[in-house]
Every structure is written in C-alpha cells, then in structure tokens.
C-alpha positions as CSV (number, residue, x, y, z in Angstrom):
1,X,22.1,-40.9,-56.9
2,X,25.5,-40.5,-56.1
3,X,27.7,-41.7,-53.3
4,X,28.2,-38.4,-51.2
5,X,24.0,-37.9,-51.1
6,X,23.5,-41.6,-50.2
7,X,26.0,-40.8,-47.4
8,X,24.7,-37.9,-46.2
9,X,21.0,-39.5,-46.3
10,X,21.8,-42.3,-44.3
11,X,23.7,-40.2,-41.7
12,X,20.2,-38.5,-41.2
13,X,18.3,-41.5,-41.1
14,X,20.6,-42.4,-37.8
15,X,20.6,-38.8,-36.2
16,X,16.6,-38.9,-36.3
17,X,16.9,-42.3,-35.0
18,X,19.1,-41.2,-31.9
19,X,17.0,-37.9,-31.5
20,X,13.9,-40.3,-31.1
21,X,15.3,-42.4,-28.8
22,X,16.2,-39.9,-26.3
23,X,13.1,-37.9,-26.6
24,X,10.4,-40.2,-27.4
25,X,11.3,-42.9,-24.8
26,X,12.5,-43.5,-21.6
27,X,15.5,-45.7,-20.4
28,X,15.5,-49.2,-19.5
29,X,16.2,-48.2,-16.0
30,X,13.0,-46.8,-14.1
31,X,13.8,-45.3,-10.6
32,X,11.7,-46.9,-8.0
33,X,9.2,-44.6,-6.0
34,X,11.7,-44.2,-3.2
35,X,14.6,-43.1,-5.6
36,X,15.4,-39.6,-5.8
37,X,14.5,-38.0,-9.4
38,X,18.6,-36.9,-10.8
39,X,19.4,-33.1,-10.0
40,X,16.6,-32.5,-7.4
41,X,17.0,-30.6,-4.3
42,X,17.3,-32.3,-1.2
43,X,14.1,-30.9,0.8
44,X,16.1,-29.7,3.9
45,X,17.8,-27.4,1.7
46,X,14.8,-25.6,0.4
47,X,15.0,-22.0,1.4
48,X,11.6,-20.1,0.6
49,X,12.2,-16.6,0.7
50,X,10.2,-14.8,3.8
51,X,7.8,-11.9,3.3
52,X,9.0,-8.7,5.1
53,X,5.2,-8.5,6.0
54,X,3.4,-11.9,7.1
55,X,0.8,-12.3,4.6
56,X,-2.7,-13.8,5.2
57,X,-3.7,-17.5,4.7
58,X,-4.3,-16.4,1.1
59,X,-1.1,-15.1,0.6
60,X,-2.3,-11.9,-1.4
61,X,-2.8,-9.5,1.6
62,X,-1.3,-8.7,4.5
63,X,-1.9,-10.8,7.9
64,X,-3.4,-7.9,9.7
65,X,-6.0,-7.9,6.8
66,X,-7.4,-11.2,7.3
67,X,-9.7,-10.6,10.0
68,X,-10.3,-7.2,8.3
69,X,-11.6,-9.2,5.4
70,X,-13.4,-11.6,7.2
71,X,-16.3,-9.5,8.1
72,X,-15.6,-7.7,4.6
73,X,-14.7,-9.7,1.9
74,X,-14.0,-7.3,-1.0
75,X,-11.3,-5.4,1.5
76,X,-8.6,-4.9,-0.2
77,X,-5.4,-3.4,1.9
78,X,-3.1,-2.2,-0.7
79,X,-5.8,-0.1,-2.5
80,X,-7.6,1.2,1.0
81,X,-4.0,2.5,1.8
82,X,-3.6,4.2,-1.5
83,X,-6.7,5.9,-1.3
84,X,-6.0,6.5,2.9
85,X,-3.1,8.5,1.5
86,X,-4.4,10.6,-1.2
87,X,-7.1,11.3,1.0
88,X,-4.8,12.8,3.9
89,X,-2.8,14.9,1.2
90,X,-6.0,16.4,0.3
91,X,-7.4,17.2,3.3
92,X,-4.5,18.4,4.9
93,X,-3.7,21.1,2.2
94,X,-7.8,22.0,1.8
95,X,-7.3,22.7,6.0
96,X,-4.1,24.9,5.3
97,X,-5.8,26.8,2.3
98,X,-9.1,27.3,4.0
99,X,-10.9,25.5,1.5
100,X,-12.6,22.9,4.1
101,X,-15.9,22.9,1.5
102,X,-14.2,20.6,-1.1
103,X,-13.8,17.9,1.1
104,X,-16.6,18.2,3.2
105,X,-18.1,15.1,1.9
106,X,-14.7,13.2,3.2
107,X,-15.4,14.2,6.2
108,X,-17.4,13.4,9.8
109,X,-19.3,16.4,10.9
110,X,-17.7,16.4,14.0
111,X,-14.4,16.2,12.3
112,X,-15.3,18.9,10.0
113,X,-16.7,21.3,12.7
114,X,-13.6,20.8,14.6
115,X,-11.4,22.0,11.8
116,X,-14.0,24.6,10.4
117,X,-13.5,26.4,14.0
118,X,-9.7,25.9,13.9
119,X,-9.7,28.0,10.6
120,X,-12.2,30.5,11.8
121,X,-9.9,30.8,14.9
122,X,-7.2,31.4,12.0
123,X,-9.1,34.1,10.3
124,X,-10.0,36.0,12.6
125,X,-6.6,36.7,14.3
126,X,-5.9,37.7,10.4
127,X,-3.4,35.2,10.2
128,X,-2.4,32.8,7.0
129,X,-1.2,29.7,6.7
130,X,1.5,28.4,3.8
131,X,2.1,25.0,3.5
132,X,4.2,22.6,0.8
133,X,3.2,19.1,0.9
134,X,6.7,17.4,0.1
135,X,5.9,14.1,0.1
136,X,4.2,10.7,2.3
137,X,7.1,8.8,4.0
138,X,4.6,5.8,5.0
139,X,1.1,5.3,5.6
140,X,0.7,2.3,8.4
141,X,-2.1,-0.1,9.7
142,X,-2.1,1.2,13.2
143,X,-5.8,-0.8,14.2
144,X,-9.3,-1.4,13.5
145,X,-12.7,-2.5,14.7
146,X,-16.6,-3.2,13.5
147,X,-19.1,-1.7,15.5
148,X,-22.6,-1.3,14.7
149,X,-22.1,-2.2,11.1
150,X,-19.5,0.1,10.6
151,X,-15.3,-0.4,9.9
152,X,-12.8,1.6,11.1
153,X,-9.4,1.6,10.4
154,X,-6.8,3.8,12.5
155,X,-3.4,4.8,9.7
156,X,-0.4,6.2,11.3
157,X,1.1,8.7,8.7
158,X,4.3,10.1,8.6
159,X,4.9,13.3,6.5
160,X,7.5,16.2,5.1
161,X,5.5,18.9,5.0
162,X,6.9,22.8,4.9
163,X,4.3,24.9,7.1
164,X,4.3,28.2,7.9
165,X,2.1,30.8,9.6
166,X,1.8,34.2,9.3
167,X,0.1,37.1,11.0
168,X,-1.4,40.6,9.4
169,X,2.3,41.6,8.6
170,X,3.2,38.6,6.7
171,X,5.6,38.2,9.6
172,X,6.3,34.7,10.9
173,X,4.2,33.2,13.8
174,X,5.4,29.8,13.1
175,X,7.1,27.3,10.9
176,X,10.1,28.0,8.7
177,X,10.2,28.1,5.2
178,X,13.3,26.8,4.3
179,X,12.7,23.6,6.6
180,X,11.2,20.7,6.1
181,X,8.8,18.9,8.8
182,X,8.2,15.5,9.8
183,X,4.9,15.0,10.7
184,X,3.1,11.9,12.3
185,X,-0.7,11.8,12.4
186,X,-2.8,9.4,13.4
187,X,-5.7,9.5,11.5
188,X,-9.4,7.3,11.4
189,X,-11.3,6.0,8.9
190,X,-15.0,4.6,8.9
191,X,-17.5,3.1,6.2
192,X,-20.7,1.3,6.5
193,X,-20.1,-2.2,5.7
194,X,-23.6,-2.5,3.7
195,X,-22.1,0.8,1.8
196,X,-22.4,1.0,-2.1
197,X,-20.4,4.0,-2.0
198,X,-16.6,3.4,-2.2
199,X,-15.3,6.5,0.1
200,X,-14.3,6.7,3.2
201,X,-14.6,9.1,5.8
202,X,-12.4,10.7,8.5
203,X,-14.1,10.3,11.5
204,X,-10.9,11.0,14.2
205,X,-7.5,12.5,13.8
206,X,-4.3,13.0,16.2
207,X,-0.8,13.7,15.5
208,X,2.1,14.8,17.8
209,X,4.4,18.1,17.1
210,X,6.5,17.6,13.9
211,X,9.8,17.1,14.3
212,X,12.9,18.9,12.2
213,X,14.3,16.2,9.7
C-alpha cells in the first residue's frame, strides 16, 4: 500500500470518528430541566394563527356546529352546506322552468303547494319566466333547532341571478336581461334525526326583493 492510500484511509478513519461523535452522543454538558433547550421560542412570543370562523372544541367544524352535532353526531357542516346550495340552485331554476315535479321529493308539501299555485298563477296569465343562474355568492348558518325528532337548519343565501318575466307578447313584465340580480333568500331545512335517508327537505323559504349589483 502506498503512502497517498494510507493517508487518505486514515483521514477517513477520523472523519467517521468526528461524525459519530456528534451524532451518536451527546455533550458533556446536560441542560438542567429549568434550562431553556438552544433556539427555542420564548412562549410569550408564540402567535397561533386565529380562525376567521371559531371552530368547535374539536377543531374540525365550525362553533355553531357543535351543539348542532351534539344531538347529531355524524353532522357534518361543510358537506350540509354544499348540498344546502346545490339544492337551492335546483329548485330555484325547476320553480322558473315550471318543472316543480323533479324536485318534488325535496320538497315539504306545504312548500311545494305554495310554489305549485305561484306557477299556476304564472300560467294562466300566459306569462313566462327566463332566468340565468349566475352564480352562489354565499350560503350562511342563519339558525337551527330540534323539535319533535326533527333538525332544522335556517341558510341565508345570497345569489346573482338574471330573471325575467314575460307576458303573451314576449314583452317584458319584469326583470331585465342584461342585469344581473342580487338575491337573498332565507331558506329552511328539516330531516328526521332517526333518518336513513341522506336528503333534506325544504320546509320554509323567505327572501327580500333583489337588489341591482
């Protein structure tokens, strides 16, 4: 073996030997249990970030969902406002295009005999409605309650929507179709706690007049 490889072996040997002391053991100083570790953060200068919406005790839904989910555990706000939304869309252009039967089922009677008369009221002054549903600004928790086994929750919606009526003419009764609509609705939604069936009804709605955005 020559003298450049017997070098370069021993200066190997003594990395490895370095590289074990640092990793493999600690240092002959131990901090005491009232030391501070090196490069932690002083605890008064902790700044956790804050939720724009309080969240529950379990820190996975929203606060107002907590009591929600105390008297039904497999509540679950994020999807029941998902579903509170696609539900409104459909209903509200099924109501506009007079097709009320395909979400029957989605629907209280009363609820459904209250639009059902609207549209007939529609018909028969031979009038037509046009709508474009542009989009759902926000769908918000507006309330709730359990009565009788059964949860409602009240959503506050708020809506561009391009609605227009016309009469036998096609002339314009109301709406304008090159505007755009804000519209707030304040719609309620019940199911039977005991329920295997994952839908939810309408069972109340309100809104105010939409206003011109």
């Amino acid at each position: 073996m020559d003298l450049t490889t017997i070098i370069f072996a021993a200066l190997a040997v003594f990395v490895c030997y370095r590289l074990y002391m640092v990793l493999g053991t600690r240092g002959g100083h131990e901090p005491d249990e009232q030391e501070e570790p090196p490069f932690s953060q002083p605890a008064e200068e902790v700044h956790p970030t804050v939720p724009e919406e309080p969240v529950s005790r379990t820190g996975n839904e929203p606060a107002w969902a907590e009591p929600i989910r105390d008297a039904w555990p497999d509540f679950r706000a994020a999807e029941f406002l998902n579903g509170a939304k696609s539900a409104y869309e459909m209903i509200v252009e099924a109501f506009a295009g007079d097709r009320l039967a395909d979400v029957k089922p989605y629907l209280d009677p009363g609820v459904y005999r209250a639009f059902e008369a609207a549209v007939k009221s529609r018909r028969d002054a031979g009038q037509t409605s046009e709508l474009s549903f542009v989009g759902i600004e926000s769908a918000s928790f507006a309330g709730y309650n359990v009565e009788n086994g059964m949860l409602r929750i009240t959503v506050d919606f708020r809506s561009d929507q391009v609605r227009v009526l016309r009469d036998q003419k096609g002339e314009i009764v109301e709406g304008d179709p090159n505007r755009i609509d804000l519209v707030r609705d304040r719609w309620t939604f019940a199911r039977a706690l005991k329920s295997r069936d994952p839908n939810w009804i309408l069972v109340e709605t309100g809104g105010s007049a939409p206003e011109v955005s």
